[in-house]
C-alpha positions in Angstrom: 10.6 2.4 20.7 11.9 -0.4 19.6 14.0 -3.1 21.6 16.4 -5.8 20.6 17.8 -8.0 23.0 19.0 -10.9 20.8 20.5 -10.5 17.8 21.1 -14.7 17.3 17.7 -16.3 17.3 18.0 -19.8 15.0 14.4 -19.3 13.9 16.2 -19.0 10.2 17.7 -21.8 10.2 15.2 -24.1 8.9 15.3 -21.2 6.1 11.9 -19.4 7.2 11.9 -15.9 8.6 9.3 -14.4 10.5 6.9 -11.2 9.2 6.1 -8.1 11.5 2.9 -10.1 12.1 4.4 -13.1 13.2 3.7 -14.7 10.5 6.5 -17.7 9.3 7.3 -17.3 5.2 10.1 -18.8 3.8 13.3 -16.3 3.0 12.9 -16.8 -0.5 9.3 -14.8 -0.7 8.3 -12.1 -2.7 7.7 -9.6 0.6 11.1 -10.8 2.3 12.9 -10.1 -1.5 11.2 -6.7 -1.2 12.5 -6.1 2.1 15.8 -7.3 1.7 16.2 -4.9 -1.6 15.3 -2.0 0.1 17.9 -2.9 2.7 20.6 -3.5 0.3 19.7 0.0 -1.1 19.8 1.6 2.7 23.1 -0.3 3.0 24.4 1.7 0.2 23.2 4.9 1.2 25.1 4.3 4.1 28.1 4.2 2.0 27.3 7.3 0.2 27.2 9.5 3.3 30.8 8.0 4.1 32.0 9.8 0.9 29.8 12.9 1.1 30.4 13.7 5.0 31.4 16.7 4.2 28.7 18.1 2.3 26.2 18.5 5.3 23.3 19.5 3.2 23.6 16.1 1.6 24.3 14.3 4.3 20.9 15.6 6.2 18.7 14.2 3.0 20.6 10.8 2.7 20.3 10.4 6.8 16.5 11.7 6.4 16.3 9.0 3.2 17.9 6.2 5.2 15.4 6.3 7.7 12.1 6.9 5.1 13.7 3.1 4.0 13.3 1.8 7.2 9.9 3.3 7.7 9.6 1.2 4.0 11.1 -1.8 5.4 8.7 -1.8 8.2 5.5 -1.2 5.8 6.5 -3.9 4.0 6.8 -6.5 6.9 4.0 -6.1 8.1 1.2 -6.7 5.7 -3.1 -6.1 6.0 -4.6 -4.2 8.7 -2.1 -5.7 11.1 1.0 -3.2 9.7 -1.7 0.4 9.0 0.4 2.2 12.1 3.4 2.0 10.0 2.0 2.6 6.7 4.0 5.3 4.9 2.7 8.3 3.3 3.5 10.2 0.4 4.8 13.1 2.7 8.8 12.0 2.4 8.0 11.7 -1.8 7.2 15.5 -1.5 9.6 16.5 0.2 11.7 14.1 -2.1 10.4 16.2 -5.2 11.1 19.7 -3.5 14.5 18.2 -2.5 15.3 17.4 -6.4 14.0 20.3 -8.0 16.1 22.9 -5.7 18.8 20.8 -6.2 18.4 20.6 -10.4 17.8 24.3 -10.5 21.7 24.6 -9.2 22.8 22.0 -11.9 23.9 22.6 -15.5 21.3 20.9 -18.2 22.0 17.5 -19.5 23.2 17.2 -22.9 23.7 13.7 -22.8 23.1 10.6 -20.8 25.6 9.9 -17.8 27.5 7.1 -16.8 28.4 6.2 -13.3 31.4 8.5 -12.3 33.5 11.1 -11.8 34.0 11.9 -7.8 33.6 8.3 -5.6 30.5 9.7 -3.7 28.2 10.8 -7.6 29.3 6.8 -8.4 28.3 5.8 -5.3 24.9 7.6 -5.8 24.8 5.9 -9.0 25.1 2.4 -7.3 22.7 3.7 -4.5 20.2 4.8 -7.7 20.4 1.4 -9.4 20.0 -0.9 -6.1 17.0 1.6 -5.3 15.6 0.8 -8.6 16.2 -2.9 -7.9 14.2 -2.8 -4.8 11.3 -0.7 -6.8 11.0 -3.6 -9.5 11.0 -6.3 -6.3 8.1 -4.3 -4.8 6.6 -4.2 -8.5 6.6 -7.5 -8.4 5.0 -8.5 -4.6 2.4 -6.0 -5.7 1.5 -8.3 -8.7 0.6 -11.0 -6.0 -0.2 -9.2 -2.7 -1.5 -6.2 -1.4 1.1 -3.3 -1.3 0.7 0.5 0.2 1.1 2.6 -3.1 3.6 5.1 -1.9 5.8 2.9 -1.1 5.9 2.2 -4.7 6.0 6.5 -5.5 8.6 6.6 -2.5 11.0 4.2 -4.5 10.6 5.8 -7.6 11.1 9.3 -6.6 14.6 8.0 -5.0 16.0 7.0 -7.3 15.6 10.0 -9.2 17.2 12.3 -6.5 19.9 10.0 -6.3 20.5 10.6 -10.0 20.4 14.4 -9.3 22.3 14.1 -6.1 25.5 12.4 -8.1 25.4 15.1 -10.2 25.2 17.4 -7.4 28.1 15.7 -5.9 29.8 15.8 -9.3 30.6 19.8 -8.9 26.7 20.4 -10.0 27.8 18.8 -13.2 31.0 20.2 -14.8 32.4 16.7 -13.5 30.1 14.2 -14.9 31.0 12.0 -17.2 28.9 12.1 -20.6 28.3 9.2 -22.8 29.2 9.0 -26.1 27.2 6.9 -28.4 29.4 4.6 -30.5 33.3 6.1 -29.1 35.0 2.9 -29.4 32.9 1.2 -32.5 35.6 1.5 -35.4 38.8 2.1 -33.2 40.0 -1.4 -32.3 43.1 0.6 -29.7 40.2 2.5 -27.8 
């Protein structure tokens, strides 16, 4: 278990942060961007089981997601051999995949692409998808330069797909979501 006794250290200040290792980087690196985005997209996933409390089915895979992106978090921070105890596996992915195609076969097809909408907890899944996808291209991107456990990257990108199908879930399993339509307001100047 882990234990926090301070919360205000000052070892930031100088604008260095410390790694799971120990090791000093300045905030501005490619692991601690990483880390940071995949907090950001916990953060919102926070928000989304705010709005869909009462759907208990959801709220068991978001609070089940929220701690897979801490067990990410952790991978992240601490890199090389030092960090293989908290390695993540592709064991939440599956059950990411199972969790998305039970909840697709309940959903009406697509017959267009969506935009962000329709009940506050499928646009909040929609903001919770696009930071998700933010932290995937950040962890694209350490991976170019460093050494990074591969499901973390299939972790990410499974995500955000559930949370796609998850705001359509939340959306009345579809009837509510709100399709685009390619060119609506081209030639009327009122629209």
């Amino acid at each position: 278990m882990v234990r926090i006794d301070r919360v205000v250290t000052r070892g930031g200040d100088g604008g260095q942060t410390s790694l799971g290792d120990g090791t000093r980087v300045p905030k501005h690196a490619p692991r601690i961007e990483a880390v940071g985005c995949v907090d950001e997209a916990n953060a919102a996933i926070g928000v989304l089981r705010v709005l869909a409390r009462e759907d208990a089915e959801a709220d068991a895979m978001l609070a089940r997601i929220q701690n897979d992106l801490f067990d990410v978090g952790a991978d992240l921070c601490v890199p090389g051999e030092a960090g293989a105890r908290l390695r993540l596996t592709d064991a939440p992915t599956a059950r990411l995949e199972a969790e998305v195609a039970a909840m697709n076969a309940a959903i009406r097809p697509l017959t267009s692409f969506i935009l962000p909408g329709g009940t506050a907890a499928a646009a909040q899944a929609h903001v919770a998808r696009t930071l998700v996808r933010r932290a995937e291209r950040s962890v694209v991107a350490l991976a170019d330069a460093e050494p990074v456990n591969a499901a973390v990257l299939r972790f990410l990108n499974r995500l955000s797909d559930h949370l796609f199908v998850l705001g359509r879930r939340l959306n009345d399993h579809g009837a509510l979501d709100v399709l685009w339509v390619p060119g609506a307001n081209r030639g009327d100047p009122a629209r």
